[in-house]
Residue frames as a rotation matrix with the C-alpha (Angstrom) as fourth column:
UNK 1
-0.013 -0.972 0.235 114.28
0.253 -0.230 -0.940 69.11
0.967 0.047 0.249 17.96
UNK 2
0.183 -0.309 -0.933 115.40
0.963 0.246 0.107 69.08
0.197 -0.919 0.343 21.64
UNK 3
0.658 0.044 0.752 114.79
0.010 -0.999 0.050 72.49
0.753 -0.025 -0.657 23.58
UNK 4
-0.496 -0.616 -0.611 117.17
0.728 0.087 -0.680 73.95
0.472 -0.783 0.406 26.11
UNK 5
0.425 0.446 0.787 116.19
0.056 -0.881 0.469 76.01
0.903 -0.156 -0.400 28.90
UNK 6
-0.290 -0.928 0.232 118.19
0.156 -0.286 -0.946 77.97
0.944 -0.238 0.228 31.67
UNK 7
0.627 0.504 -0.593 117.20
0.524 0.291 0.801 77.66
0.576 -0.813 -0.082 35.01
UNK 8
-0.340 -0.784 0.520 118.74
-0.111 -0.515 -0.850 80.21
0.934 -0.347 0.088 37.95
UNK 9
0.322 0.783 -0.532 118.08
0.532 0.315 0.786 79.53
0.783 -0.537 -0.315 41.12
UNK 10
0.449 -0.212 0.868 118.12
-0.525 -0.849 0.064 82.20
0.723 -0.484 -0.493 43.90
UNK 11
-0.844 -0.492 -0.214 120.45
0.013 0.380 -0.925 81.33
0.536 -0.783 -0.315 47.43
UNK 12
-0.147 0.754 0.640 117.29
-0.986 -0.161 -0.037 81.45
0.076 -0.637 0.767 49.06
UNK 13
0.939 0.313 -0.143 116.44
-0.344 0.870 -0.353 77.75
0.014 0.380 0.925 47.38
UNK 14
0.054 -0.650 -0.758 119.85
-0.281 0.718 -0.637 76.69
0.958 0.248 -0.144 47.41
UNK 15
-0.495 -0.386 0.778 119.91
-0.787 -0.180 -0.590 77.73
0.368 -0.905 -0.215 50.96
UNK 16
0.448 0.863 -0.234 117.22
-0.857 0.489 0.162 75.22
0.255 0.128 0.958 51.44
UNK 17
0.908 0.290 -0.304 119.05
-0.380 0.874 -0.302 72.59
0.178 0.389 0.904 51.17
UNK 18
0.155 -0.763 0.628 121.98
-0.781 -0.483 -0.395 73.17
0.605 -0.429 -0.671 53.30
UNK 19
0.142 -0.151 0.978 121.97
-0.840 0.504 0.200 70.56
-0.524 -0.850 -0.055 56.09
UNK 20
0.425 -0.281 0.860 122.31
0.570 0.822 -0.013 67.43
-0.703 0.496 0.509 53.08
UNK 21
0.778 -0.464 -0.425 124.51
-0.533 -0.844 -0.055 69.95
-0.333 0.270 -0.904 51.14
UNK 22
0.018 -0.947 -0.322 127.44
-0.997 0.006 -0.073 67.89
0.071 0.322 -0.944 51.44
UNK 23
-0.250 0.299 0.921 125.93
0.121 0.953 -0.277 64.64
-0.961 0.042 -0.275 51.48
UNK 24
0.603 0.508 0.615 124.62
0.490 0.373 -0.788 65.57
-0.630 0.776 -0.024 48.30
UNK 25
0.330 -0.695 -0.639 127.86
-0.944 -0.243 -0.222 67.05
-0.001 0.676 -0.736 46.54
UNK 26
-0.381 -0.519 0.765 129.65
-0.418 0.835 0.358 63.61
-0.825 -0.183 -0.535 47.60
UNK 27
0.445 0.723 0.528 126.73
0.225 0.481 -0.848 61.90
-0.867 0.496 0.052 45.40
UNK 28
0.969 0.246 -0.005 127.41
0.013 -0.073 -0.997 63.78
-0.246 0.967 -0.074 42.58
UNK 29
-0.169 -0.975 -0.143 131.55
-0.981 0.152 0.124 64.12
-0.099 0.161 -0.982 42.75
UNK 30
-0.648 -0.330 0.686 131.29
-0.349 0.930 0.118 59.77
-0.677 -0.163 -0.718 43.32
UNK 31
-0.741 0.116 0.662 128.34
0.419 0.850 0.320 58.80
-0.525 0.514 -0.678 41.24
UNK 32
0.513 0.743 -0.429 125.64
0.244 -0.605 -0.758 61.91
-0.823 0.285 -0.492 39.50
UNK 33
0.240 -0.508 -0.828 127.99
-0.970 -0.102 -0.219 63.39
0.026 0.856 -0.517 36.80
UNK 34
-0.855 -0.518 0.036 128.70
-0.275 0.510 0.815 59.84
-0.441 0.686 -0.578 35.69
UNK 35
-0.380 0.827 0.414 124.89
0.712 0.547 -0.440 59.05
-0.591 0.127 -0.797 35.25
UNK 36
-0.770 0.260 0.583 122.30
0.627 0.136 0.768 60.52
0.121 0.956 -0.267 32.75
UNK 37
-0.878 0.244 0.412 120.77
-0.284 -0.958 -0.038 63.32
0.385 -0.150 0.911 33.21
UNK 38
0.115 0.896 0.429 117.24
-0.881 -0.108 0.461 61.75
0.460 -0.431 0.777 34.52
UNK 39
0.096 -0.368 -0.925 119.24
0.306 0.895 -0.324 58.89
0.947 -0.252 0.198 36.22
UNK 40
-0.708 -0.589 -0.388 120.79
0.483 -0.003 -0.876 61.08
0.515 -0.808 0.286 38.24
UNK 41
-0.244 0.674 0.697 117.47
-0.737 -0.596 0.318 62.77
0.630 -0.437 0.642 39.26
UNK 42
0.241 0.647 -0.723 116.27
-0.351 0.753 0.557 59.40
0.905 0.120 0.408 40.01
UNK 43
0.061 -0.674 -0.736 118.84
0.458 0.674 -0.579 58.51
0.887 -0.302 0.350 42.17
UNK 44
-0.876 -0.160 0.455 118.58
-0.148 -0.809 -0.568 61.92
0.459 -0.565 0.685 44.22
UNK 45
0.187 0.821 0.539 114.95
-0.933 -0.025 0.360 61.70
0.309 -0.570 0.761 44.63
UNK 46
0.618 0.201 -0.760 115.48
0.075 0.947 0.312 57.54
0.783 -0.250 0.570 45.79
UNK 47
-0.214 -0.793 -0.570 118.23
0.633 0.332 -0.699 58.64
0.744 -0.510 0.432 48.21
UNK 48
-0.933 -0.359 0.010 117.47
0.320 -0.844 -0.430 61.95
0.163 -0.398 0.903 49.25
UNK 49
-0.304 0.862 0.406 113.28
0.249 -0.340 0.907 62.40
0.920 0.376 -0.112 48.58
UNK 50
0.307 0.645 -0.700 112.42
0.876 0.097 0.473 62.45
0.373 -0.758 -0.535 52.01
UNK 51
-0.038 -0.360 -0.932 114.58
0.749 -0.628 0.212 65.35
-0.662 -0.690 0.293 53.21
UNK 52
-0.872 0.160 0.463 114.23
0.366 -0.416 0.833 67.03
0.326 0.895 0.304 49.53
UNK 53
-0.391 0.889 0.237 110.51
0.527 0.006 0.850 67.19
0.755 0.457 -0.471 50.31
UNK 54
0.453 0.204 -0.868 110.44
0.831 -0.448 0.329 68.33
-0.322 -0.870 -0.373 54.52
UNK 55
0.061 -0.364 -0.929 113.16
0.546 -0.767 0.337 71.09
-0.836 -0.528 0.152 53.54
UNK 56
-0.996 -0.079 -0.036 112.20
0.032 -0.720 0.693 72.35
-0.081 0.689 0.720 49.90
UNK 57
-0.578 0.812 0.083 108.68
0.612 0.364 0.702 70.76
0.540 0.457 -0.707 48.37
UNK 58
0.116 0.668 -0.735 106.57
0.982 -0.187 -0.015 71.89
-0.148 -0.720 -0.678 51.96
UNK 59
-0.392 -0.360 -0.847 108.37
0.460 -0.874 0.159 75.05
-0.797 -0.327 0.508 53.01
UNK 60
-0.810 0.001 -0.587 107.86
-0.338 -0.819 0.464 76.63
-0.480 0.574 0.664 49.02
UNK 61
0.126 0.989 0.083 104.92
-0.328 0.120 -0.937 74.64
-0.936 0.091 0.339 47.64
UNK 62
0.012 -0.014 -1.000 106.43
-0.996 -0.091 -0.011 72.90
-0.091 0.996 -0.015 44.70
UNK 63
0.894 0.447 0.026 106.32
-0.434 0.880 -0.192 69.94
-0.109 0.161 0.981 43.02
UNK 64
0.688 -0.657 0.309 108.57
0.381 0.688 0.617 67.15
-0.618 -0.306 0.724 43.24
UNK 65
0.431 -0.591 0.682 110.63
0.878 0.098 -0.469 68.19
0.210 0.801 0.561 39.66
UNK 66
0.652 -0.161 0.741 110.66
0.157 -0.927 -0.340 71.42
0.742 0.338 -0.579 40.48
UNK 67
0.674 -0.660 0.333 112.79
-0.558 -0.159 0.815 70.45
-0.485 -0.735 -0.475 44.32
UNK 68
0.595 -0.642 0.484 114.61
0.661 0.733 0.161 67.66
-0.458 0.224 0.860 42.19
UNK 69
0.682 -0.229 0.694 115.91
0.380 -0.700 -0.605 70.82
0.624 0.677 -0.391 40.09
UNK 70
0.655 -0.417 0.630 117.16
-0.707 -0.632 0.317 72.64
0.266 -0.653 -0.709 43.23
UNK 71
0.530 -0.742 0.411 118.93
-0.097 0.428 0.898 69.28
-0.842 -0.516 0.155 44.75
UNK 72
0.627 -0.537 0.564 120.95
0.723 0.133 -0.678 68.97
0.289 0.833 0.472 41.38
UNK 73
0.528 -0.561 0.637 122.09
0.120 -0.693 -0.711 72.20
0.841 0.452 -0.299 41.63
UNK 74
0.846 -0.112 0.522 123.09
-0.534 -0.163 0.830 71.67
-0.008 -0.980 -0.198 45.19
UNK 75
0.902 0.114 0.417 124.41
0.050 0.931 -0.361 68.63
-0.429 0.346 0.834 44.26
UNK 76
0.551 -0.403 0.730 126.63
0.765 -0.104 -0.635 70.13
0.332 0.909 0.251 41.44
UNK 77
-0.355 -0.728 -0.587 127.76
0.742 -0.601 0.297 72.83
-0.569 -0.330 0.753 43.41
UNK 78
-0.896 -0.175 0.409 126.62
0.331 -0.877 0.349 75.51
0.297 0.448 0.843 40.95
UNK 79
-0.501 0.662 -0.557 123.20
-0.009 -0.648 -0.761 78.48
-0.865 -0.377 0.331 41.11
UNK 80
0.066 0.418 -0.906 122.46
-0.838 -0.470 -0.277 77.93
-0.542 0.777 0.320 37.63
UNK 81
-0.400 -0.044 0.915 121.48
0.265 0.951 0.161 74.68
-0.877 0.307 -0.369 35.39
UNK 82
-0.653 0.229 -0.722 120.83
-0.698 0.187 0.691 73.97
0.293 0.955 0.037 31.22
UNK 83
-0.196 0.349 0.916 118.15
0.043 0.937 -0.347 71.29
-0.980 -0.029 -0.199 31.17
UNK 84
-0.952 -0.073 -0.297 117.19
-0.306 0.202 0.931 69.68
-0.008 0.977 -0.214 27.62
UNK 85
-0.256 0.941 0.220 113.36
-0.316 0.134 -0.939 69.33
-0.914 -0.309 0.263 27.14
């Protein structure tokens, strides 16, 4: 059976990700919220990985899923995300 778990992420980490901010709402308003939840990761890390990785991954020391998490929520616009696991 399919877990959920709640993810908050602090304005520090959204802050992060300011300068493609609104490059990466556009994405999701035009083509993320129509796509599957590990589509639209896909699509973020193929468009966006490189700048995902200089201004979250380095700076805090995480791994790739764990900045794909943050751009989503950038992305979306919201501080707080549901994933299914």
């Amino acid at each position: 059976m399919p877990k959920q778990m709640t993810l908050t992420l602090t304005p520090e980490a959204l802050a992060l990700l300011e300068p493609i901010r609104p490059t990466l709402q556009e994405f999701w308003r035009t083509e993320g919220a129509y796509l599957k939840p590990g589509e639209a990761l896909y699509r973020i890390e193929k468009r966006f990985g490189d700048q995902i990785v200089a201004n979250v991954c380095i700076p805090l020391g995480f791994r790739d899923f764990e900045c794909l998490i943050i751009a989503r929520a950038v992305a979306e616009g919201v501080d707080r995300l549901t994933l299914t696991l």
